[in-house]
C-alpha positions in Angstrom: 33.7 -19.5 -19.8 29.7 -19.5 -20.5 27.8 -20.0 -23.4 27.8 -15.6 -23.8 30.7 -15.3 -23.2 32.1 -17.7 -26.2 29.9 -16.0 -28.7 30.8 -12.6 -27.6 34.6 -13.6 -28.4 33.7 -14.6 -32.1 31.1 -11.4 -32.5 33.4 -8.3 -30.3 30.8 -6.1 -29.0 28.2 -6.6 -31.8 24.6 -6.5 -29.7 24.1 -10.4 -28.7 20.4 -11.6 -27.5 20.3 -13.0 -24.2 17.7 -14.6 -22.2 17.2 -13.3 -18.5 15.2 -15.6 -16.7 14.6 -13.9 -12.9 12.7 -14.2 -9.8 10.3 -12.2 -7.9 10.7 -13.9 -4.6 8.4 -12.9 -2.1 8.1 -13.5 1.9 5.6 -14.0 4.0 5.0 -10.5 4.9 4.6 -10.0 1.4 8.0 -8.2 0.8 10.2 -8.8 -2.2 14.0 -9.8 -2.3 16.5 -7.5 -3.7 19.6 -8.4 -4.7 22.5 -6.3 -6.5 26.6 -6.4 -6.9 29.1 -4.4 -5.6 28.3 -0.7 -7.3 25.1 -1.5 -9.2 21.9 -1.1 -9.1 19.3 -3.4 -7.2 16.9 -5.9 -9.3 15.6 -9.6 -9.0 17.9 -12.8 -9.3 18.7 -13.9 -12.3 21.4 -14.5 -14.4 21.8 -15.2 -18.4 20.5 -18.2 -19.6 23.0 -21.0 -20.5 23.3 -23.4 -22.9 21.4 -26.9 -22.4 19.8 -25.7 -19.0 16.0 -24.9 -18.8 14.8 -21.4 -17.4 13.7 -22.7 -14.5 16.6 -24.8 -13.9 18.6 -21.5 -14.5 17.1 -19.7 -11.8 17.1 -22.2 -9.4 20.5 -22.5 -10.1 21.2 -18.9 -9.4 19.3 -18.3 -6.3 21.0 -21.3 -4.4 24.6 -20.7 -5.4 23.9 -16.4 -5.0 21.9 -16.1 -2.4 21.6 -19.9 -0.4 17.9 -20.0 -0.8 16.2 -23.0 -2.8 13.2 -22.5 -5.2 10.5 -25.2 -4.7 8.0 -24.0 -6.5 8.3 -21.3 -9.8 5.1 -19.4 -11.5 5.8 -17.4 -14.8 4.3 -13.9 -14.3 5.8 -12.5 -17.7 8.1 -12.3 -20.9 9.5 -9.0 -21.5 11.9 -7.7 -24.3 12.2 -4.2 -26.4 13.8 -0.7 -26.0 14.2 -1.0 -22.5 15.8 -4.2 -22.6 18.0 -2.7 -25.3 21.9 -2.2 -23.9 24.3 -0.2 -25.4 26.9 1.4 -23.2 28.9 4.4 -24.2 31.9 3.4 -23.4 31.6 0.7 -26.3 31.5 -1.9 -24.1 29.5 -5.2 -25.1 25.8 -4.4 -26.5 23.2 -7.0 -25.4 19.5 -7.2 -26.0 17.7 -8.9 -22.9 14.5 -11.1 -23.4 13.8 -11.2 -19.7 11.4 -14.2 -18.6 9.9 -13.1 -15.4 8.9 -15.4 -11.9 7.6 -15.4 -9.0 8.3 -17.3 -6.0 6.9 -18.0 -2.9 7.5 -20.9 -1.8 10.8 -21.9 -0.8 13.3 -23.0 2.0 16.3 -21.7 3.4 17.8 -17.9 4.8 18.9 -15.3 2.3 22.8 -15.9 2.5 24.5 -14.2 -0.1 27.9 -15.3 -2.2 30.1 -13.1 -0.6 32.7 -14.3 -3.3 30.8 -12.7 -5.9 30.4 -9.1 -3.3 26.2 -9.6 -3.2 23.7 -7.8 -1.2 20.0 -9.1 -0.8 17.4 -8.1 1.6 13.8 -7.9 1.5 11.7 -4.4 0.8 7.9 -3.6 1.2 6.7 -3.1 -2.3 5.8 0.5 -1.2 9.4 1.2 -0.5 11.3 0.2 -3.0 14.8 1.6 -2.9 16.2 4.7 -4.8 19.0 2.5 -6.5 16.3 -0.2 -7.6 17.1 -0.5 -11.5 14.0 1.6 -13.4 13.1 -1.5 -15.6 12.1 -3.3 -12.7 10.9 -0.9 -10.5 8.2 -0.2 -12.8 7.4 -3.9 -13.7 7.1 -4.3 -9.8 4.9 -1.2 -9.9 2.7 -2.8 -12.7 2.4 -6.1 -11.0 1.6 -4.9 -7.3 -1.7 -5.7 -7.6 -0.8 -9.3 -8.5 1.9 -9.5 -6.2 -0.3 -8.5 -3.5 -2.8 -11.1 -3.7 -0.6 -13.9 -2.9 
């Protein structure tokens, strides 16, 4: 078990605060990689911080065990926390607060090969035509940041 996941046993479903670190890797025809799980909705990589590993070693981390690709180079584009970040299901599963640290990637090595073990999709997307099922957080963050994005 994680670091999360041994704190949620002590605290039940009481709202934990987690630290997202994630990726906004980017090809070169400027497209960004979209990953999602079996059923759920499509976002960056990136996966809960754990203990006594570095953001940056987290989502390097996460990328070449999800998705075969590895990070050489990382820039921060953004912290992000509040309401939207805010999850409380109503089925009264586990509540979390997310403090997502954002990246962006452009430079690294390897073909998108996803864990099939873990039931992963990933492919690329032109910012303009983002997916329906992309998840609404980052849709609009991508939205914000196009501008940025595009200048790479």
């Amino acid at each position: 078990m994680g670091y999360c996941e041994d704190i949620r046993e002590m605290i039940g479903n009481s709202p934990l605060i987690v630290v997202r670190p994630s990726v906004a890797i980017i090809n070169n025809k400027g497209e960004i990689l979209l990953n999602r799980y079996s059923g759920a909705t499509r976002g960056i990589p990136g996966r809960i911080l754990q203990l006594n590993e570095s953001v940056e070693e987290s989502i390097k981390r996460n990328v070449q065990d999800d998705l075969g690709l590895t990070i050489n180079s990382l820039q921060l584009f953004g912290v992000y926390s509040g309401l939207e970040l805010y999850m409380k299901p109503e089925d009264g599963e586990d509540e979390y607060h997310i403090v997502a640290i954002g990246y962006l990637c452009t430079d690294y090595k390897g073909e998108v090969t996803p864990d099939e073990n873990q039931e992963i999709e990933a492919e690329f997307f032109k910012l303009e035509q983002l997916p329906e099922e992309t998840a609404p957080f980052i849709k609009n963050k991508l939205v914000e940041l196009k501008g940025q994005l595009e200048k790479i």
